[in-house]
C-alpha positions as CSV (number, residue, x, y, z in Angstrom):
1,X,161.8,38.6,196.5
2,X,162.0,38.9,192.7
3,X,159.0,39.2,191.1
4,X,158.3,38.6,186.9
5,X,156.0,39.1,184.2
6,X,154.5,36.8,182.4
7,X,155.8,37.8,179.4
8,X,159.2,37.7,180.1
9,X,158.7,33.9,180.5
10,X,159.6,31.7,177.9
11,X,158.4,28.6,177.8
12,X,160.1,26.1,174.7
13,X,157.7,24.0,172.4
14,X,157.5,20.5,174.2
15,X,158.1,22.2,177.9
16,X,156.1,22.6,180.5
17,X,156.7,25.7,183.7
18,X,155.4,24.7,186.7
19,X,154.6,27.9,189.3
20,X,153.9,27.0,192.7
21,X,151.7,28.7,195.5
22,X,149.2,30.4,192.8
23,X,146.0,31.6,194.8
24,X,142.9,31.9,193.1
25,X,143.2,35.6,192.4
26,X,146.1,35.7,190.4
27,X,145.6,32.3,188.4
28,X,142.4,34.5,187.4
29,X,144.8,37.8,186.4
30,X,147.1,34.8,185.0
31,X,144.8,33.6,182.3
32,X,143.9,37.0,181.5
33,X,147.1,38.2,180.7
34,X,147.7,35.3,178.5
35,X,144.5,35.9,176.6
36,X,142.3,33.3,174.7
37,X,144.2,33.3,171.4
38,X,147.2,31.0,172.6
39,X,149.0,28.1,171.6
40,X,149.7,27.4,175.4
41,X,147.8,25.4,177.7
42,X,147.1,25.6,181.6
43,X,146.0,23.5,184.7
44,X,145.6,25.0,188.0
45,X,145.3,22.2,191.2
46,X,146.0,23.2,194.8
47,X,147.8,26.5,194.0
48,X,150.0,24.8,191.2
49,X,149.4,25.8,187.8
50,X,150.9,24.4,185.0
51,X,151.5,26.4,181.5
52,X,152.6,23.9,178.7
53,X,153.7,24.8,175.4
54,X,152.6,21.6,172.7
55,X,154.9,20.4,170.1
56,X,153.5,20.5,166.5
57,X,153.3,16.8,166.5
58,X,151.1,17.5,169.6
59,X,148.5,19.8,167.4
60,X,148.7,17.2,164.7
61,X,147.6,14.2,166.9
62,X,144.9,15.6,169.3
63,X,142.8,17.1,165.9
64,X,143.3,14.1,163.9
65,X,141.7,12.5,166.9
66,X,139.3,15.2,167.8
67,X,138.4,14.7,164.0
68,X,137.8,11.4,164.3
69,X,135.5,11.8,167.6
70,X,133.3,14.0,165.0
71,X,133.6,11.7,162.3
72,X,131.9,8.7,164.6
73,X,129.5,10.9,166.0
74,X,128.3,12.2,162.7
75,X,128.2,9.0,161.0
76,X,126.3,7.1,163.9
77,X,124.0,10.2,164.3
78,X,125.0,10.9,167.7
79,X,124.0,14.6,168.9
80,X,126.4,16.4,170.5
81,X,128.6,19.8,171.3
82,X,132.2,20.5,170.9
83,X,133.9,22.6,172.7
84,X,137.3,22.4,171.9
85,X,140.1,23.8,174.5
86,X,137.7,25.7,176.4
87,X,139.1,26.7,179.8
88,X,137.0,24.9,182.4
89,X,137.7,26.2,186.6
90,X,135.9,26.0,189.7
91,X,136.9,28.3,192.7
92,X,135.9,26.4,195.3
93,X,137.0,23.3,193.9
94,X,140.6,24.8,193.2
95,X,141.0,24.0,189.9
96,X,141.2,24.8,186.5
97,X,141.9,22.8,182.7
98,X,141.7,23.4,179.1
99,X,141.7,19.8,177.7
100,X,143.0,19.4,173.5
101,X,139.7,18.6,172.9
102,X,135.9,17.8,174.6
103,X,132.7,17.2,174.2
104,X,129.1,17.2,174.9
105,X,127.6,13.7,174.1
106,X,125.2,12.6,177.2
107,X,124.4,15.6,178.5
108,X,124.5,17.5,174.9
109,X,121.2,18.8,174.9
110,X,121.7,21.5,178.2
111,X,124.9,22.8,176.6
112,X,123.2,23.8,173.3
113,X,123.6,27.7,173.0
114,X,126.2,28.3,175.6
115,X,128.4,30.5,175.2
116,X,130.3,30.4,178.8
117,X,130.2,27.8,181.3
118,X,129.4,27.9,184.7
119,X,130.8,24.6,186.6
120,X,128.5,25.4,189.8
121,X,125.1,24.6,187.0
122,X,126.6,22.9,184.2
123,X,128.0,19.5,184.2
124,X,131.4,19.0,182.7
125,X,132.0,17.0,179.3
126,X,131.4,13.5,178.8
127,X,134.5,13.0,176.9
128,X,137.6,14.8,176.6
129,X,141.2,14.3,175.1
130,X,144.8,14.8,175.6
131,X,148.1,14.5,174.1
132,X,150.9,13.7,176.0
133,X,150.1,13.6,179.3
134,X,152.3,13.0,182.3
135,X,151.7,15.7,184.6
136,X,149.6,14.6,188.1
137,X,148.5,18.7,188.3
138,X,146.6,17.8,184.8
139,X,144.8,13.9,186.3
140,X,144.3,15.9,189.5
141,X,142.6,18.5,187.7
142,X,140.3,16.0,185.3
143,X,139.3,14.0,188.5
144,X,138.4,17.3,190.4
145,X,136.2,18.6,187.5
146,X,134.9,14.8,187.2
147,X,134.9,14.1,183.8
148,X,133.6,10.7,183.3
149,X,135.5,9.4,180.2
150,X,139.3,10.8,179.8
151,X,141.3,10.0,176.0
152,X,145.2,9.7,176.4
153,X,147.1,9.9,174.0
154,X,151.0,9.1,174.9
155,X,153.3,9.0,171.4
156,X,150.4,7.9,169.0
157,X,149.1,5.1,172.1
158,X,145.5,5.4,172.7
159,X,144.8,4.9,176.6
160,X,140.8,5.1,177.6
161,X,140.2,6.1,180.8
162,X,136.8,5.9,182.8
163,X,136.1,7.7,186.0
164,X,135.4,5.2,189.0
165,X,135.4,5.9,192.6
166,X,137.3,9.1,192.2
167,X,139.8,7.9,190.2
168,X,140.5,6.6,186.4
169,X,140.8,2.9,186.0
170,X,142.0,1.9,182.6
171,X,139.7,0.4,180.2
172,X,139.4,-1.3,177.3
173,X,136.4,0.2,175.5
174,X,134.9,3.2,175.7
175,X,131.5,3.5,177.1
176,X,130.5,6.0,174.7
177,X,131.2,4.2,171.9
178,X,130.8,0.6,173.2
179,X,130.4,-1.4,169.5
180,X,133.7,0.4,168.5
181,X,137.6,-0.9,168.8
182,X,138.3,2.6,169.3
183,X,142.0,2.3,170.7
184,X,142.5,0.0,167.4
185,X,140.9,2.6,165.1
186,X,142.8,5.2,166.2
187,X,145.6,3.8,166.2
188,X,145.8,2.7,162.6
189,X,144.6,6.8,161.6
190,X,147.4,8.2,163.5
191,X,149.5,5.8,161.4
192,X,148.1,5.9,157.9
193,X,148.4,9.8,158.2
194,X,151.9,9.8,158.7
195,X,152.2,8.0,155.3
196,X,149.2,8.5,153.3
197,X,148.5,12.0,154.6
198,X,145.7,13.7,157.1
199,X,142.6,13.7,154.6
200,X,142.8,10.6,152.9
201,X,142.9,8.8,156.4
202,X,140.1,10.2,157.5
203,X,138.5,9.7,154.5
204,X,139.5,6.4,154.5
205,X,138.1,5.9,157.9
206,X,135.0,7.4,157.1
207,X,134.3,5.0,155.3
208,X,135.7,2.1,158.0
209,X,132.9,3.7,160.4
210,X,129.7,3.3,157.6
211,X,130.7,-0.2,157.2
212,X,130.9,-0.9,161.0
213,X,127.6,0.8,161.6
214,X,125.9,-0.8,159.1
215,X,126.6,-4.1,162.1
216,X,126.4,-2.1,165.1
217,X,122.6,-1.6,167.0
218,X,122.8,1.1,169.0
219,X,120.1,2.3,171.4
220,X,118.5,5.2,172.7
């Protein structure tokens, strides 16, 4: 049996490795070895974890969109807390996932002041997004941890995603932001930035979002 390190894997922008039969034990010596200042992502269901390697266009899309999360949150006063790629795993659950980007909307006011998460006492995000997904060890892993509202992005094509049953259905709407066209709002950032730039997009839909709220009631 041949057995290799970590680093003399390789893994190519845009690629993903798949390892097979990983127990619990050495997905935890895994992720230490690769550290928390990395470019690469995991996800860890049943004994198969997944290390991907994102393109730049990858990095590009999930912040624009993680920007504009903020953006609508900060414009319609919505509390909440962001955090990011954090690595999220549950032993006895088997699994483990670092989305692009999540966050605390519902349930904002119990993560205030963490600074690691326990899965067995805190409750996962309410929202979280990815870029490119087509791997079943990364759904598995998002329907294990039971987040309730999933963002897919697949080549600048907004999917929402709501958890229902143990499984996510495809929706039209999101329920967090229900007097938003959000799939239509993203997708005409994502496009304006590849031709106006980044900043005047979102500056652009800054403004979009005070207009909109200025017709939107939303409760408590």
């Amino acid at each position: 049996m041949v057995t290799l390190q970590l680093r003399q894997l390789d893994v190519p922008p845009g690629q993903r490795l798949l390892i097979h039969d990983v127990d619990w034990s050495e997905f935890e010596q895994i992720l230490n070895e690769l550290g928390e200042k990395r470019t690469a992502r995991i996800a860890y269901s049943q004994k198969t974890l997944e290390i991907r390697m994102p393109l730049p266009k990858h990095e590009r899309e999930k912040s624009i969109i993680g920007d504009l999360v903020k953006i609508i949150l900060e414009e319609l006063e919505i509390d909440c807390e962001c955090f990011g790629s954090t690595t999220f795993k549950r032993q006895e659950m088997g699994y483990g996932i670092e989305p692009d980007e999540c966050f605390y909307i519902q349930n904002h006011q119990v993560m205030v002041g963490k600074e690691r998460i326990d899965l067995s006492v805190d409750p996962p995000p309410d929202l979280a997004i990815e870029v490119d997904v087509t791997s079943k060890t990364q759904m598995e892993s998002y329907i294990s941890l039971a987040v309730p509202e999933l963002w897919l992005c697949d080549r600048g094509e907004l999917k929402i995603y709501t958890l229902q049953s143990g499984q996510y259905q495809s929706v039209s709407t999101s329920p967090t932001f229900p007097g938003l066209p959000i799939l239509d709002l993203v997708a005409d950032v994502l496009t304006q930035s590849s031709t106006i730039g980044r900043s005047p997009a979102l500056r652009a839909f800054r403004k979009q979002i005070r207009n909109l709220n200025s017709q939107i009631s939303y409760g408590d």
